[in-house]
KEKOLTOR-982860 format. One line per 5 residues: number of its first residue (from 1); their letters; for each residue y, z, x of C-alpha. Coordinates in Angstrom, 2 decimals, m for minus. Example, Ala and Ser with C-alpha at 12.3 -4.5 7.8 and 13.67 -1.06 7.14 Angstrom:
BEGIN
1> as> m4.50 7.80 12.30; m1.06 7.14 13.67
REM end
This chain:
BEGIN
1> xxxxx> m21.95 10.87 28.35; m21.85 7.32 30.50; m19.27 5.50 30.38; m20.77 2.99 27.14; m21.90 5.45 25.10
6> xxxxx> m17.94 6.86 25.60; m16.17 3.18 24.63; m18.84 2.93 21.69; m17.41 5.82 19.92; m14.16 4.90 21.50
11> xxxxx> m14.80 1.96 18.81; m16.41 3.68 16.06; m13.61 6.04 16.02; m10.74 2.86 16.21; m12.95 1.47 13.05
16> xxxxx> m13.29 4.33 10.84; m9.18 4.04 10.74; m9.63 0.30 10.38; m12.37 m1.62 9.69; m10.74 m5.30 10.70
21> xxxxx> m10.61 m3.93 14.21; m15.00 m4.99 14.01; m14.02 m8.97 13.99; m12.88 m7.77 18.02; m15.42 m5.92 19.39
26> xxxxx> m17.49 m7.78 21.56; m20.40 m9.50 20.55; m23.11 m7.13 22.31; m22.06 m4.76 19.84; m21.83 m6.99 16.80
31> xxxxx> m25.18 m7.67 17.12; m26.31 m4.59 17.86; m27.98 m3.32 14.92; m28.14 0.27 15.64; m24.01 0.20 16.34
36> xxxxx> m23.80 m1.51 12.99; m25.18 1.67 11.41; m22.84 3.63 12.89; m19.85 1.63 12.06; m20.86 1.38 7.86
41> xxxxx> m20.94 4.99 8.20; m17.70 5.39 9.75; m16.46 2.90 7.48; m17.86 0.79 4.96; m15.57 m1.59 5.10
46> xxxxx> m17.00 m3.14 8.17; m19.29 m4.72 5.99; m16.16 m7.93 5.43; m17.23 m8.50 8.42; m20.61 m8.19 9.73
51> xxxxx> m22.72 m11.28 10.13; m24.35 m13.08 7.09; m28.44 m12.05 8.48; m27.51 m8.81 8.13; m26.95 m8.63 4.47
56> xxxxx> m30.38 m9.76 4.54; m31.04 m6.48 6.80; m32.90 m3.78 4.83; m31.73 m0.92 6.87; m28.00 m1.88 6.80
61> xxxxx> m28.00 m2.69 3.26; m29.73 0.53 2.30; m27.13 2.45 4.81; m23.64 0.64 2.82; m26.27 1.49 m0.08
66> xxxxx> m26.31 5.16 0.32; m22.80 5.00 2.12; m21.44 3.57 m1.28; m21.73 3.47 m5.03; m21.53 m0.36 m4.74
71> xxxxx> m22.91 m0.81 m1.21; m25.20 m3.06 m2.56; m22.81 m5.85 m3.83; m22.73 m7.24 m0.26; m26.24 m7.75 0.09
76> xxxxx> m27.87 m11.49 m0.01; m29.26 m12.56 m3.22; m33.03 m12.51 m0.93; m33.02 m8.79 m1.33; m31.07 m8.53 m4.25
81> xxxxx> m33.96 m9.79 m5.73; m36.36 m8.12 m3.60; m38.25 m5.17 m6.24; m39.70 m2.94 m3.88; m36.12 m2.77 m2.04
86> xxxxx> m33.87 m2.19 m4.99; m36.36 0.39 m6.52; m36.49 2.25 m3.85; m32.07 1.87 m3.00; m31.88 3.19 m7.25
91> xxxxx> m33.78 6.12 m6.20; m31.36 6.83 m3.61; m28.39 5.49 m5.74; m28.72 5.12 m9.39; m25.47 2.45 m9.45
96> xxxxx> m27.17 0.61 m6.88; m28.70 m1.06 m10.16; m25.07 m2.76 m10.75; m26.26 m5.23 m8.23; m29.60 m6.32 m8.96
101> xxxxx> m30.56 m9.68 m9.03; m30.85 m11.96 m11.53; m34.70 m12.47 m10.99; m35.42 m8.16 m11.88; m32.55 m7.58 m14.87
106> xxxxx> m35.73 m7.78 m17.79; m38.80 m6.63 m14.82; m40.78 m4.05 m16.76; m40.42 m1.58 m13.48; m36.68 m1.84 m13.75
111> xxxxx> m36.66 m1.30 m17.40; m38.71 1.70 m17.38; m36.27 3.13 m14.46; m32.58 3.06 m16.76; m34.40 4.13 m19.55
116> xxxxx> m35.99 6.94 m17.72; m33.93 10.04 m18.99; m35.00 12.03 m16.21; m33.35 9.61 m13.71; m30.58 8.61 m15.48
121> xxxxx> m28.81 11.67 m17.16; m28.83 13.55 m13.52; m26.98 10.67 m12.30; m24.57 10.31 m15.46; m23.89 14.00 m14.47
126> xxxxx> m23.59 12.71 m11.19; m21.10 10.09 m11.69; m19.72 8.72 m15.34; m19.87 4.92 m14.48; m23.90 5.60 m14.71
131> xxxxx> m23.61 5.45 m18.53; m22.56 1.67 m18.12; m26.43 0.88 m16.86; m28.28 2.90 m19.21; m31.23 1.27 m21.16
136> xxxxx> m31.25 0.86 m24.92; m33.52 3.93 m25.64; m31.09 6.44 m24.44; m27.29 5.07 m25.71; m27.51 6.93 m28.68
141> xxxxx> m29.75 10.21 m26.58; m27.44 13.13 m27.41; m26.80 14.30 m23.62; m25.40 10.91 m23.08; m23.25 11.31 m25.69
146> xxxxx> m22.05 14.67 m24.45; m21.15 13.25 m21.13; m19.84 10.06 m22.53; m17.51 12.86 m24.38; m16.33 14.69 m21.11
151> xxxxx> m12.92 14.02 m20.75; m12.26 14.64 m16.96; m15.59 12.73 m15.82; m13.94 9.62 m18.06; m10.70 10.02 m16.15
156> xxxxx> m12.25 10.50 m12.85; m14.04 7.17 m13.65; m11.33 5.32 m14.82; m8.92 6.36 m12.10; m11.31 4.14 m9.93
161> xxxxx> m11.86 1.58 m12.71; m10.51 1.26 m15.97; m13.55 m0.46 m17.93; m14.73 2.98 m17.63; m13.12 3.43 m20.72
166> xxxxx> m15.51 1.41 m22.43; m17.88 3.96 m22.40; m16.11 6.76 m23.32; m16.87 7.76 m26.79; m15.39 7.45 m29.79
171> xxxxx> m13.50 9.90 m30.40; m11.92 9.73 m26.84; m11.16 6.11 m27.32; m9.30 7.04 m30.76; m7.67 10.15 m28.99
176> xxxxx> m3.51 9.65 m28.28; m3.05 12.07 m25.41; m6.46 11.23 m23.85; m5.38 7.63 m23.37; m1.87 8.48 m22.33
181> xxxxx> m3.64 10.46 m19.42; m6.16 7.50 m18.75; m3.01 5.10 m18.53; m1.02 7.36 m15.90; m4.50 7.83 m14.13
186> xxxxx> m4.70 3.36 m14.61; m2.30 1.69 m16.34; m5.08 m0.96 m16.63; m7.30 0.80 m19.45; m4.99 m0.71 m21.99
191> xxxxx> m6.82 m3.84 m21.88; m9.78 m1.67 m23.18; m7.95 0.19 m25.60; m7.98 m0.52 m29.34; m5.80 m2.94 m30.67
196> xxxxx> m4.11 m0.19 m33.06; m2.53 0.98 m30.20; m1.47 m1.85 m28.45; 1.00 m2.48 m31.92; 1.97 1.16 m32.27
201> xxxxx> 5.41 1.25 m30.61; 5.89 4.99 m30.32; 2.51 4.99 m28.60; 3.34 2.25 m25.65; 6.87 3.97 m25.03
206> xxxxx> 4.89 6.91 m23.79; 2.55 5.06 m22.51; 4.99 3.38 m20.30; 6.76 7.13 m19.52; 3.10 7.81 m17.96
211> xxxxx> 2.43 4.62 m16.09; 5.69 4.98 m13.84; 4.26 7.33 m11.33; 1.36 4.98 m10.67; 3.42 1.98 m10.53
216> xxxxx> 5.58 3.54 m8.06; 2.71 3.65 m5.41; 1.04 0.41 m6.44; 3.46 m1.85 m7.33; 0.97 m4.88 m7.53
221> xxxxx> m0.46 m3.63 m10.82; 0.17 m4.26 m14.09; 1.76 m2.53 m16.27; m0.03 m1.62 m19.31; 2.54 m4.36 m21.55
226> xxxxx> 0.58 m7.06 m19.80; m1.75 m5.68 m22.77; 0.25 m5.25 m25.70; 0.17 m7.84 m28.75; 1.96 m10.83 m28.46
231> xxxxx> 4.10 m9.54 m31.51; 5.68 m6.66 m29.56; 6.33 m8.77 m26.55; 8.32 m10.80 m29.22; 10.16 m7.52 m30.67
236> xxxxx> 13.69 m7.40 m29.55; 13.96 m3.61 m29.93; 11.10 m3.01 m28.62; 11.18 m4.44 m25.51; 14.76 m3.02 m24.28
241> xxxxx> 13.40 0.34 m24.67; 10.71 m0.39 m22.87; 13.02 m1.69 m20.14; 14.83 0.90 m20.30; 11.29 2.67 m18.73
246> xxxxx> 11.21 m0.19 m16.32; 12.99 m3.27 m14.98; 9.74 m5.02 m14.90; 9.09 m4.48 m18.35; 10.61 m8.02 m19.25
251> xxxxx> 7.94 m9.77 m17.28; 6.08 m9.48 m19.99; 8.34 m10.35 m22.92; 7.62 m13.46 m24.61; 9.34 m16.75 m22.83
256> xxxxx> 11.92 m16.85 m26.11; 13.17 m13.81 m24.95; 13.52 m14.34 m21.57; 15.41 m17.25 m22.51; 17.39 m15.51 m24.49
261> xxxxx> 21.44 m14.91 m22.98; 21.94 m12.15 m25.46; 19.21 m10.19 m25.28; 18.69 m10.18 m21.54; 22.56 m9.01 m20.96
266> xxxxx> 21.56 m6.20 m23.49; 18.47 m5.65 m21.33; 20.98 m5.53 m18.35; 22.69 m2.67 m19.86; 19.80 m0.24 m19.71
271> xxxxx> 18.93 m1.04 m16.12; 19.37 2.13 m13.25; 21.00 0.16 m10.69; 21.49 3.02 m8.51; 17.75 3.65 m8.81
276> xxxxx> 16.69 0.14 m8.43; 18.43 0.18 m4.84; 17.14 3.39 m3.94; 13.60 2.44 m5.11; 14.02 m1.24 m3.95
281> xxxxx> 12.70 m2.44 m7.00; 13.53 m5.95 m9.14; 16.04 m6.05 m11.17; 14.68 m7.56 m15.00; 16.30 m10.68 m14.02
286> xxxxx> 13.67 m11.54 m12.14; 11.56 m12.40 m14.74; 14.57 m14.49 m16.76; 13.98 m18.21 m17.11; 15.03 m20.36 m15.01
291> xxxxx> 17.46 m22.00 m17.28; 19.11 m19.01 m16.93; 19.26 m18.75 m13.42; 21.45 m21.50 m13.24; 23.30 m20.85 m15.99
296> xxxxx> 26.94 m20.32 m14.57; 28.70 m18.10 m17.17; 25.55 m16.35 m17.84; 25.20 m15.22 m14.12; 28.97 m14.01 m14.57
301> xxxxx> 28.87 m12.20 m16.81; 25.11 m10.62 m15.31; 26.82 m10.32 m12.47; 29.55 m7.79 m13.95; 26.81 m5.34 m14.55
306> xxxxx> 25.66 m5.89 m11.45; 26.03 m7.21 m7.78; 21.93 m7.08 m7.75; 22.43 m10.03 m10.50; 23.38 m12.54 m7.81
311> xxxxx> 20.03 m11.92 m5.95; 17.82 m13.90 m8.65; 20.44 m17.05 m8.90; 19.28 m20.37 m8.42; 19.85 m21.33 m5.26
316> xxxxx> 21.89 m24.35 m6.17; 24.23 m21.28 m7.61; 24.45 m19.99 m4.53; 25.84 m22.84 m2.55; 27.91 m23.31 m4.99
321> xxxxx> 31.57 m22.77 m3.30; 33.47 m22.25 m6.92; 30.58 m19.93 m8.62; 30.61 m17.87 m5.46; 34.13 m17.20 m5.14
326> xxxxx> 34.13 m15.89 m8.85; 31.13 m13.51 m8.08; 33.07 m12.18 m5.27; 35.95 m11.86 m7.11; 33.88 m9.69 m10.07
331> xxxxx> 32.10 m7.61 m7.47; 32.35 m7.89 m3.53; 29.13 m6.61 m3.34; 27.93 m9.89 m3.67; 28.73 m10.87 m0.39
336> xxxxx> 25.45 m9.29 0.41; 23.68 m12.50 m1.47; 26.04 m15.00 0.47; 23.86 m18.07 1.54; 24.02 m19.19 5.33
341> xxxxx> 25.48 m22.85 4.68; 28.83 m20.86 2.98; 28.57 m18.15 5.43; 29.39 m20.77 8.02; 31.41 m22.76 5.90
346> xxxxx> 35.27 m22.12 7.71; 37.08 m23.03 4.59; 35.29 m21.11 1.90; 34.76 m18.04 4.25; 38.91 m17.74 5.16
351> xxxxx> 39.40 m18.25 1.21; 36.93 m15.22 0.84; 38.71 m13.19 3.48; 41.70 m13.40 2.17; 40.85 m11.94 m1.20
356> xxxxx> 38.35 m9.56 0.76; 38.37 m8.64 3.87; 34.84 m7.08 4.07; 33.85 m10.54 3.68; 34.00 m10.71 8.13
361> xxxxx> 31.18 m8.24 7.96; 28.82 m11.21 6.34; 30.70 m14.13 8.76; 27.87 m16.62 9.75; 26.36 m16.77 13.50
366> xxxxx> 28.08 m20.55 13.57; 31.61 m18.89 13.11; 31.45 m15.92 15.04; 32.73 m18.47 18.20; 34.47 m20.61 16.65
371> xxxxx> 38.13 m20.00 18.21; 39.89 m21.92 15.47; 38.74 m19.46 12.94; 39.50 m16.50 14.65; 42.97 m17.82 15.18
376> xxxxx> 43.34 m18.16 11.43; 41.98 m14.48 10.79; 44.69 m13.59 13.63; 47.67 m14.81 11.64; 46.69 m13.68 8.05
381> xxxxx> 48.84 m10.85 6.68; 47.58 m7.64 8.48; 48.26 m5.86 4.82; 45.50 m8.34 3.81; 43.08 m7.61 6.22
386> xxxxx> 43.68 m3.97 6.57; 43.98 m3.03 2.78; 40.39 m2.02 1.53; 39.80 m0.11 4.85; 36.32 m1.43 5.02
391> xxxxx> 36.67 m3.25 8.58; 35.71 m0.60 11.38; 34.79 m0.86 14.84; 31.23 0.19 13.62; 30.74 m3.08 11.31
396> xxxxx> 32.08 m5.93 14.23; 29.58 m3.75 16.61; 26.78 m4.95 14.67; 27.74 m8.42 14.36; 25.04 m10.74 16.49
401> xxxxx> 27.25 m11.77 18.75; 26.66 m13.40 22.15; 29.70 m11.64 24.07; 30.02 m8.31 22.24; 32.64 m7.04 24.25
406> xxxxx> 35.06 m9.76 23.23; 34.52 m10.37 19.57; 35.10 m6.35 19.70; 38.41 m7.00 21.63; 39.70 m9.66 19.00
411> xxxxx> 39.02 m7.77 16.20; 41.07 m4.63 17.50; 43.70 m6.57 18.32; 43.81 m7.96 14.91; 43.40 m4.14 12.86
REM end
C-alpha cells in the first residue's frame, strides 16, 4: 500500500468516528470525488460538509441515497426535481420519495410508483415510516393496515421519530399501554396522541414514570407535559405529582403557578435532593418566575428545604450581604453559591467565619494574601474555628494559592 493510499484511510477511518474532522482534510481530497464516496459510506454525516456542486452530483447523492433513508434531503433542488434521478434513487430506496421536489409531487410516473402495491408494501415491510408516502389507492389496502397494526415496527419507527405515530392505526393510537411504550421509546409522540389522553391524569402520571429513562440520556427533550392541555398545566394537584416524577416537570406549569409562593414550596417538598446532586439535574426552581427569584423571604424559606435553592436566586440576591448571611445561617451549604464580589469582601467573609468556619474553604483569590485578614482569622477564638471540624489540611491544599507552602503554614498554625 503507498504511502497515500495509507493516510487516505488513515482519514476515512478518523471520519467514520467523526464526520467534522472532513472541514480539515486537505483540499485534494475534498475535491476528490471518488474519496467523497468513501467518506458518505464511512459516515454520512460528511455530507454537512461537502461542497454545494456536489449535492448536484448524481453519484454522491445516490451513494448518501442508498447510505440513508433520508440521504436525499441534502441534495440540490436541480436533482430533486430531476425524474429520471429520483425514479431510479425510489427503486433503490422507497423513502427516498420524502424528498422529491416540488416540480414531480402530482407527475403521473411518480403517482403510479406509491400507489404501486408491489413496490410499496415490500418496503412498508421493510421499514414502517413507508406507510407515511403511500398513494391514496392503497391507505385503506388491507396489508397496509396489517402493518400499520404491528406494534413493534410502530415503536421501532417512532423511537427514531415520533410522527410515526400518526400512522399507526386506530386501535394502537386508542391503546393505553401501547402509548406508554411509544412515550418511554419518545417522549415526543404525545404531541400526536389524542387529546383524551393528554386530560386523563392517571394516564400522564405513567406516562411520565416511562419517559424518565429517556430523559436521563437526552436531557434536551421534552418531556411529554410540554403536550398536555393547558388545563392540567393549571391543576395544582396535578402538577406536584408530576413533580414528584421530575423536577422539570414545573417547566411546564402554567406561569400562575410558577408564580405561585405556595404551591412551588409544596412542589419543593417532593423534590429528591440527594438525587438531583447525584444526577446533576435542576432543581424545579428553575423554572419559578422571576419575581420569585428575588423574592427574599420566599428564597428563605426555599432555601430551608434546600441549599440547591440558592443556586436559581437572582443575582442581585446573591450580592446581597444581609440575605446571604441568613442563607448561611439556615444551611452552610450555601456557601457553595457564594458570589465572587462577597467572597472577597473582608468584612462579610470574617462575619461568615465566625459563625462558620468552613466558610475559609470558599475565601476569594483577592483574600487569600491579604495579611490583614489572615491576622484577623489568627486571633478569632480557636473554639470558633476548630468547632465543626470541617477545616483540614486537605481543604487549604486545594485553595489556588500562589505560595502553597505558606498559606499551608498559617493555617496549621492557626488549627
Amino acid at each position: 500500500m503507498d504511502k497515500n493510499m495509507q493516510e487516505e484511510n488513515e482519514i476515512l477511518k478518523d471520519i467514520s468516528k467523526d464526520e467534522s474532522k472532513f472541514q480539515y482534510i486537505k483540499d485534494e481530497l475534498k475535491n476528490n470525488k471518488e474519496f467523497i464516496l468513501k467518506a458518505i459510506e464511512e459516515n454520512i454525516g460528511v455530507i454537512l460538509y461537502i461542497d454545494a456542486k456536489f449535492k448536484n452530483d448524481k453519484d454522491i447523492m445516490m451513494k448518501a441515497n442508498e447510505v440513508f433513508l433520508y440521504g436525499l434531503a441534502f441534495a440540490s433542488d436541480e436533482l430533486k426535481n430531476d425524474k429520471q434521478f429520483m425514479l431510479q434513487a425510489i427503486k433503490k430506496n422507497f423513502l427516498a420519495i420524502a424528498c422529491i421536489g416540488k416540480k414531480l409531487v402530482d407527475d403521473e410516473d411518480i403517482q403510479m410508483i406509491i400507489n404501486n402495491k408491489e413496490i410499496v408494501l415490500p418496503a412498508a415491510e421493510k421499514n414502517f415510516l413507508a406507510i407515511a408516502f403511500i398513494g391514496e389507492a392503497l391507505v385503506n389496502d388491507e396489508d397496509i393496515q396489517r402493518i400499520s397494526n404491528d406494534k413493534e415496527k410502530a415503536l421501532e419507527a417512532i423511537k427514531l421519530t415520533a410522527w410515526a405515530f400518526k400512522y399507526a392505526s386506530d386501535e394502537l393510537k386508542n391503546d393505553k399501554d401501547f402509548i406508554l411504550q411509544a412515550v418511554e421509546e419518545n417522549p415526543r409522540v404525545m404531541e400526536y396522541v389524542g387529546e383524551k389522553f393528554k386530560n386523563d391524569k392517571e394516564f400522564l402520571i405513567q406516562a411520565l414514570e416511562h419517559e424518565k429513562y429517556f430523559l436521563l440520556t437526552f436531557p434536551k427533550v421534552d418531556s411529554c407535559l410540554k403536550y398536555v392541555s393547558d388545563e392540567l398545566k393549571k391543576d395544582k394537584e396535578f402538577m406536584l405529582k408530576a413533580i414528584e416524577k421530575s423536577s422539570l416537570s414545573l417547566k411546564y406549569a402554567s406561569d400562575e403557578l410558577k408564580n405561585d409562593k405556595t404551591f412551588i414550596l409544596q412542589a419543593l417538598e417532593h423534590e429528591d435532593y440527594y438525587l438531583l446532586r447525584i444526577q446533576k439535574n435542576d432543581s424545579c426552581l428553575k423554572y419559578v418566575s422571576d419575581g420569585l427569584k428575588n423574592d427574599k423571604d420566599f428564597m428563605l424559606k426555599a432555601i430551608e428545604k434546600s441549599s440547591l435553592s440558592l443556586k436559581y436566586a437572582n443575582d442581585e440576591l446573591k450580592n446581597d450581604e444581609e440575605f446571604m448571611l441568613k442563607a448561611i445561617e439556615k444551611d452552610s451549604s450555601t456557601l457553595e453559591y457564594l458570589d465572587n464580589k462577597l467572597k472577597n469582601d473582608k468584612e462579610f467573609m470574617l462575619k461568615v467565619i465566625e459563625k462558620n468556619s468552613s466558610a475559609l474553604n470558599y475565601v476569594g483569590d483577592e483574600l487569600i494574601n491579604d495579611k490583614e485578614f489572615l491576622s484577623k482569622i489568627k486571633h478569632m477564638d480557636s473554639d470558633i474555628i476548630a468547632s465543626d471540624m470541617m477545616l483540614e489540611f486537605t481543604y487549604v491544599a486545594k485553595w489556588k494559592i500562589l505560595d502553597k507552602n505558606y498559606r499551608i503554614n498559617i493555617f496549621i498554625r492557626i488549627l
